[in-house]
C-alpha positions in Angstrom: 1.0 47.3 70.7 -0.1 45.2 73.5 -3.6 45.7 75.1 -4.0 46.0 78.8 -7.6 46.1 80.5 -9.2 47.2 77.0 -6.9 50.0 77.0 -4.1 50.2 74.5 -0.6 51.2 75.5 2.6 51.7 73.6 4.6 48.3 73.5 7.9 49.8 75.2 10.1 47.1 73.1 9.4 48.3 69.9 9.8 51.7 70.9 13.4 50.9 72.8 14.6 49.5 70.0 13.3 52.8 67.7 14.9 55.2 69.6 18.3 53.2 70.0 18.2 53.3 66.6 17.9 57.5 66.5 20.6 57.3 68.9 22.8 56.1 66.9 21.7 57.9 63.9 22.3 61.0 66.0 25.4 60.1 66.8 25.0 59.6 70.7 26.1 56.0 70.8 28.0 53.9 68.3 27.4 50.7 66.3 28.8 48.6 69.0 26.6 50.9 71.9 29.0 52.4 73.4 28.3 56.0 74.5 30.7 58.5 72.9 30.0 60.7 76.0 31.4 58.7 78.5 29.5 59.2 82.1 29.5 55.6 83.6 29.8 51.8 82.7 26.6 51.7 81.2 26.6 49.8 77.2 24.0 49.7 74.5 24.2 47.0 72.1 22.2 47.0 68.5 20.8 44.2 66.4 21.6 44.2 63.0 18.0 45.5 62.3 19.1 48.7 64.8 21.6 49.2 62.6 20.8 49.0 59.7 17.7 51.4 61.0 20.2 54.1 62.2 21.9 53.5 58.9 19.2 54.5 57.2 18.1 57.9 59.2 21.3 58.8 58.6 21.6 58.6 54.8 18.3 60.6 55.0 19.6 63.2 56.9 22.9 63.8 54.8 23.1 65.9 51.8 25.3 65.4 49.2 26.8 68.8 47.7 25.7 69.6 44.2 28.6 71.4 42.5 26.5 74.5 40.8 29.9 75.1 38.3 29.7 71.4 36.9 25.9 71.2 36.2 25.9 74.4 34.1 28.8 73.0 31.9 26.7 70.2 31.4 23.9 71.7 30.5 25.7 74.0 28.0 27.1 70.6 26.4 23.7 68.9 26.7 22.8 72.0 24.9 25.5 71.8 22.3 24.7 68.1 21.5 28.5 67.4 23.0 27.1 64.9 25.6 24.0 62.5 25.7 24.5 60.9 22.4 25.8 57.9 23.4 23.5 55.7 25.9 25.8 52.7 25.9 28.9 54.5 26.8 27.3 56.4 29.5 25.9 53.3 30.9 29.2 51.8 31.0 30.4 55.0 32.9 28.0 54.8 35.6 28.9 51.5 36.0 32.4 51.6 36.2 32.4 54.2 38.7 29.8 52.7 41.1 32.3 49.0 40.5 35.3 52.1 41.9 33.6 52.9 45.2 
């Protein structure tokens, strides 16, 4: 924010830099800046900080799909005292398939 004659206005870096970030959340321009609808020379380049921004709106934005059919079976094992007795093993699980991706 920068003040000008005892009258705030908007710094227009800091907003530039917000709304290249949507941009590119939005999928209007890529990580590198350039337009994916091509209509002249012009290029848009993102700091790191941009991008990791955009990055971020993005993951916010997507939803993962929750697959109805496998929670129910899990809840009748959770039920049945099949699954959940084992903390270790579970752990070991989760962390072997997060090492995967």
């Amino acid at each position: 924010m920068k003040i000008d004659l005892n009258r705030p206005t908007l710094d227009t870096d800091a907003a530039k830099g917000t709304d290249a970030a949507r941009k590119v959340a939005d999928g209007a321009v890529t990580r590198t800046g350039e337009r994916t609808a091509t209509s002249g020379t012009d290029k848009v380049e993102l700091s790191s900080d941009a991008q990791l921004l955009a990055a971020a709106l993005k993951a916010t934005t997507e939803t993962t799909a929750v697959r109805a059919d496998v929670v129910e079976a899990m809840k009748v094992k959770l039920a049945a005292g099949e699954i959940g007795n084992d903390s270790a093993r579970l752990a070991d699980r989760i962390l072997d398939d997060l090492l995967k991706r």
